[in-house]
C-alpha positions in Angstrom: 159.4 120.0 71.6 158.0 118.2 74.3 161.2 117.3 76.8 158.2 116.0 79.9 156.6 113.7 77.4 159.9 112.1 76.2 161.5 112.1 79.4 158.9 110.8 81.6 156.8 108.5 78.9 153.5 107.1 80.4 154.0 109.9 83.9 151.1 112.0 82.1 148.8 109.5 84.3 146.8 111.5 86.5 148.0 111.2 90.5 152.2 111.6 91.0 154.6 111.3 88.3 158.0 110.3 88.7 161.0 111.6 87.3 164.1 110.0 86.1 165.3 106.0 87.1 164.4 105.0 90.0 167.3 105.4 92.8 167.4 106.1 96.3 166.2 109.8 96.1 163.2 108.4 94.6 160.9 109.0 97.5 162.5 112.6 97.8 159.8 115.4 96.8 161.2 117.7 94.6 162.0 121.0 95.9 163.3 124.1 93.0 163.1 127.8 94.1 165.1 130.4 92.6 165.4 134.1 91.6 165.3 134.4 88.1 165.9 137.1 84.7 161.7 137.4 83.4 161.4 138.8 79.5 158.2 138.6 77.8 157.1 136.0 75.3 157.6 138.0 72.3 161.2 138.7 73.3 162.1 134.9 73.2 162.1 132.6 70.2 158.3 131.6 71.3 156.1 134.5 70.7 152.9 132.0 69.9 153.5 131.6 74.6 151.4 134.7 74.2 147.7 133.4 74.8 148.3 130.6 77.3 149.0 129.8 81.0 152.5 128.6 80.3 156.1 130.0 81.3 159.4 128.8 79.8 162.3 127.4 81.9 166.2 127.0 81.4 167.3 122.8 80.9 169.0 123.4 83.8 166.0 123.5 86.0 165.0 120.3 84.6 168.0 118.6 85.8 168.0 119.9 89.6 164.5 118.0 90.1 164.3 115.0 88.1 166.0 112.8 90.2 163.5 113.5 92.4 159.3 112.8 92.9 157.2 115.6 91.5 153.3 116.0 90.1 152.7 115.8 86.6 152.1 118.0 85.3 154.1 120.9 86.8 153.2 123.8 88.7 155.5 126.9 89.1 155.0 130.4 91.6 156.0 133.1 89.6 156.7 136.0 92.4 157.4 139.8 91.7 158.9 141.1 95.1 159.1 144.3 93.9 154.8 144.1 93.8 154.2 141.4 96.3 152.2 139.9 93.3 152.4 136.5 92.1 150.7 134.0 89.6 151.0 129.7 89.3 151.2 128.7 85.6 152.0 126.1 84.1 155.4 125.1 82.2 155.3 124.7 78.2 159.1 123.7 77.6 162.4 123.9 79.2 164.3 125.9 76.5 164.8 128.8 77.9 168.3 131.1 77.9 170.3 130.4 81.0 168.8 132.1 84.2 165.3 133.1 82.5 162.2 132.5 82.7 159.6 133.4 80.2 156.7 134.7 80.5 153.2 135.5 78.7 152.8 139.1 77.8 149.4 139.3 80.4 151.2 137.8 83.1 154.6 140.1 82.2 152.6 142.9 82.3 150.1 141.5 85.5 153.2 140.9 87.9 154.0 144.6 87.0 157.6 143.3 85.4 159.9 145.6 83.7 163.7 145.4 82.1 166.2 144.0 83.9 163.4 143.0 86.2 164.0 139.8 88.5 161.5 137.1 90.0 160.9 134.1 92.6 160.2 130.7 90.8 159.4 127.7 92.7 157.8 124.6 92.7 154.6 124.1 93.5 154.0 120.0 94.5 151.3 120.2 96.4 148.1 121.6 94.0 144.4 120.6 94.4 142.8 118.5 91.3 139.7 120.6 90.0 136.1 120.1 90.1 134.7 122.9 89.8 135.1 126.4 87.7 132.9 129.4 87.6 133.9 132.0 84.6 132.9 135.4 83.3 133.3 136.0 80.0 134.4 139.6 78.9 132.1 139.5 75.6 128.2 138.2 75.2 129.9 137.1 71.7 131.3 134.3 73.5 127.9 132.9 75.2 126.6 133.2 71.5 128.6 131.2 70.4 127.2 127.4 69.6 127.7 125.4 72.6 130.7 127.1 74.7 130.9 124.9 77.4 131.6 122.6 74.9 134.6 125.0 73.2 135.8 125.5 76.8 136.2 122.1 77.4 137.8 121.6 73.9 140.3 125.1 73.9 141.5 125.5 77.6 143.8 122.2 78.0 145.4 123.9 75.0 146.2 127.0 76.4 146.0 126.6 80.4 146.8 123.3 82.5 145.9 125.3 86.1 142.9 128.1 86.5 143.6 130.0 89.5 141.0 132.7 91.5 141.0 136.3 90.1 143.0 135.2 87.0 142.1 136.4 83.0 143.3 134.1 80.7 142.7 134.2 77.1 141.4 131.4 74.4 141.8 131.3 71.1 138.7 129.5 68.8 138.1 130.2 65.4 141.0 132.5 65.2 139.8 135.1 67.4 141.0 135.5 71.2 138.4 135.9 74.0 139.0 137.0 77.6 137.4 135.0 80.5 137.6 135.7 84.2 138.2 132.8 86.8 135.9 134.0 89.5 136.0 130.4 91.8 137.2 127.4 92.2 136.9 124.3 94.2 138.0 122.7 95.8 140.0 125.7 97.0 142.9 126.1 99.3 145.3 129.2 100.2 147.1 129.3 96.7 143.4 129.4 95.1 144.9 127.1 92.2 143.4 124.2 90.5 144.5 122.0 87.9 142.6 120.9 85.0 144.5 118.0 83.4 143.0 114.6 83.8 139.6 115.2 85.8 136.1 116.3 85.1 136.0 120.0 85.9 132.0 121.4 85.9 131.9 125.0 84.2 129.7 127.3 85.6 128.6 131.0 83.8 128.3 134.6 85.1 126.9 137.2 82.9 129.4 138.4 80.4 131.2 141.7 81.3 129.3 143.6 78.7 126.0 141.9 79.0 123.3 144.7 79.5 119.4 143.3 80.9 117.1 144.6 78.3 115.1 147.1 79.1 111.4 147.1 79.9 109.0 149.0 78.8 106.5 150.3 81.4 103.9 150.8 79.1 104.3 147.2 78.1 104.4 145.8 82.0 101.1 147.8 82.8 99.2 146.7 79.6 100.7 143.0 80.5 97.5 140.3 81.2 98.3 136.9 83.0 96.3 134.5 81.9 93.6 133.9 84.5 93.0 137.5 84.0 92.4 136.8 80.2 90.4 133.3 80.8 88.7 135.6 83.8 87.4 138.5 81.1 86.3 135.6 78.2 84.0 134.2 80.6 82.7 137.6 81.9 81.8 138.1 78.2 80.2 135.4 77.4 77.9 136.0 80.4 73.7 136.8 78.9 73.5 140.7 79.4 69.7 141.9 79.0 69.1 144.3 75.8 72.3 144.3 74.2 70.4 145.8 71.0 70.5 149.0 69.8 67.8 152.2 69.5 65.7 152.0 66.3 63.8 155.1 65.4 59.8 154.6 64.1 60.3 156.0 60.7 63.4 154.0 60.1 65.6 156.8 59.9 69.5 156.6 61.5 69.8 157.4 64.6 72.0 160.6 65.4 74.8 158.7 67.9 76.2 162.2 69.4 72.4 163.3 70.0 71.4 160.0 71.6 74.5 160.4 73.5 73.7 164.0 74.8 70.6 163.0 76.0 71.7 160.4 77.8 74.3 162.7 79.8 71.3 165.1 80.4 69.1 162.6 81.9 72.5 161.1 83.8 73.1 164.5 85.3 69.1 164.9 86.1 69.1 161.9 88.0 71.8 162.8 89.7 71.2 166.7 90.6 67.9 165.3 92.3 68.2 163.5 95.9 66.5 160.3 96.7 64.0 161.5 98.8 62.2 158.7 100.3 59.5 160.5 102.3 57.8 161.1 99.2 57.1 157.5 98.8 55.7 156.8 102.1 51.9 155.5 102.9 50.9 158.8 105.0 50.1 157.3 108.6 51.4 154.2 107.7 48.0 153.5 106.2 46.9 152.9 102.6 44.0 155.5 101.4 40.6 154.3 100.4 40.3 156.8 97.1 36.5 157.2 96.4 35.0 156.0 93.3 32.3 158.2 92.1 30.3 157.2 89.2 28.5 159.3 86.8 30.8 162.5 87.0 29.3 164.6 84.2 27.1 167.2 84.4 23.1 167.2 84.6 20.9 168.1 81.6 17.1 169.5 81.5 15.1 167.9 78.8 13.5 171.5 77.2 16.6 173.4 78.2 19.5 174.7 76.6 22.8 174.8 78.5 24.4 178.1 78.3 27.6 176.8 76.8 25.2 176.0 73.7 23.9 179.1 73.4 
């Protein structure tokens, strides 16, 4: 039962509504605050409250501020004195028992309210229009889901008309419920409250509550190339390298790999046990030696004779 939309007809226009026939209080702003009975929502003939922003009022409240000028749509301060905490939600219906309010289980049980339990209510006729939202999602199931900005901007008018700082609320899509944080809004003033009917709020993400970065292997970050360092290495290898072929033995036989290698050690550690010397390279005096070439080296002969050696 909506009593606003048949009592006010076309006031659901964004900006001020106005409430009742016009009359000389009509330029009044409405002013309601009051102590109130608070049950939960699943005490009252409206358990399905449970899952929205939305409190319900006695008639009676209705009739102390219609004659008068208030926003549409409505804002109420729920107070617990007894906590010093309070919330601003939104009003569903005016059909509550006499002296009651009633309230959504999270916000029954987020005001710390009790049996027999009393709080303030009052109008609230001075609330910010939003433009901008920034929410935390309690699961990565929602963020999976096929475009949730888009579900957000379908499911909360249904369930919330104000987002206010610090606040959980709860939307329902697909029948399952999913809990979002409010972490900001804007523009933002000292109750921290927007409202969300008629205007273009822009929805911003945090990382879901249970979102955990995945983790990274260092194994995987070392081994890692950029790819100027792979472009780098193909044109390092395609550089001409001098006798790239391999040994070949005479007789055509296979060449014993582990052998070849040994050998090459040895003559590695040769080359390296012995120390350049480069003395041993030097012209002596500075000055190149003229070796003498002597011709006819061999030994004489005697025609008639014998050497010994042929004896």
């Amino acid at each position: 039962m909506d009593l606003l939309g048949g009592f006010f007809g076309g006031g659901r226009q964004g900006g001020q509504g106005r409430g009742g026939p016009m009359n000389y209080n009509q330029q009044m702003i409405a002013h309601y605050q009051d102590f109130l009975d608070v049950i939960p929502a699943y005490l009252s003939q409206k358990p399905d409250l449970d899952g929205t922003a939305k409190i319900l009022l006695p008639a009676d409240v209705l009739q102390q501020i219609s004659a008068y000028q208030f926003p549409i749509p409505m804002l109420f301060c729920i107070t617990n004195t007894y906590t010093n905490k309070k919330v601003f939600l939104g009003i569903q219906e005016f059909t509550a028992s006499p002296h009651t309010v009633v309230l959504p289980q999270q916000f029954y049980d987020q005001l710390g309210c009790f049996d027999g339990c009393q709080v303030g209510v009052s109008l609230v006729t001075d609330y910010k229009k939003g433009k901008y939202v920034k929410i935390q999602p309690h699961e990565t199931a929602f963020i999976d889901l096929p475009n949730p900005k888009a579900i957000l901007e379908h499911e909360l008018p249904q369930f919330v008309q104000f987002l206010s700082k610090d606040q959980v609320i709860e939307i329902k899509h697909m029948g399952k419920f999913y809990k979002i944080n409010i972490l900001e809004v804007k523009p933002d003033d000292e109750s921290h409250t927007i409202c969300i009917v008629d205007t273009d709020v822009n929805i911003d993400f945090a990382p879901p509550l249970d979102y955990v970065e995945e983790a990274v292997n260092p194994l995987q970050q070392i081994t890692k190339k950029t790819s100027s360092q792979i472009e780098r290495e193909k044109k390092e290898s395609q550089k001409f390298v001098a006798f790239q072929g391999g040994a070949v033995r005479i007789d055509s036989r296979p060449i014993d790999q582990k052998k070849l290698k040994e050998d090459q050690e040895k003559l590695k550690q040769q080359y390296q046990q012995k120390d350049y010397d480069p003395r041993k390279f030097k012209l002596k005096h500075g000055v190149r030696q003229n070796l003498e070439h002597n011709t006819f080296t061999g030994s004489g002969l005697s025609i008639g004779k014998t050497p010994a050696r042929y004896k």
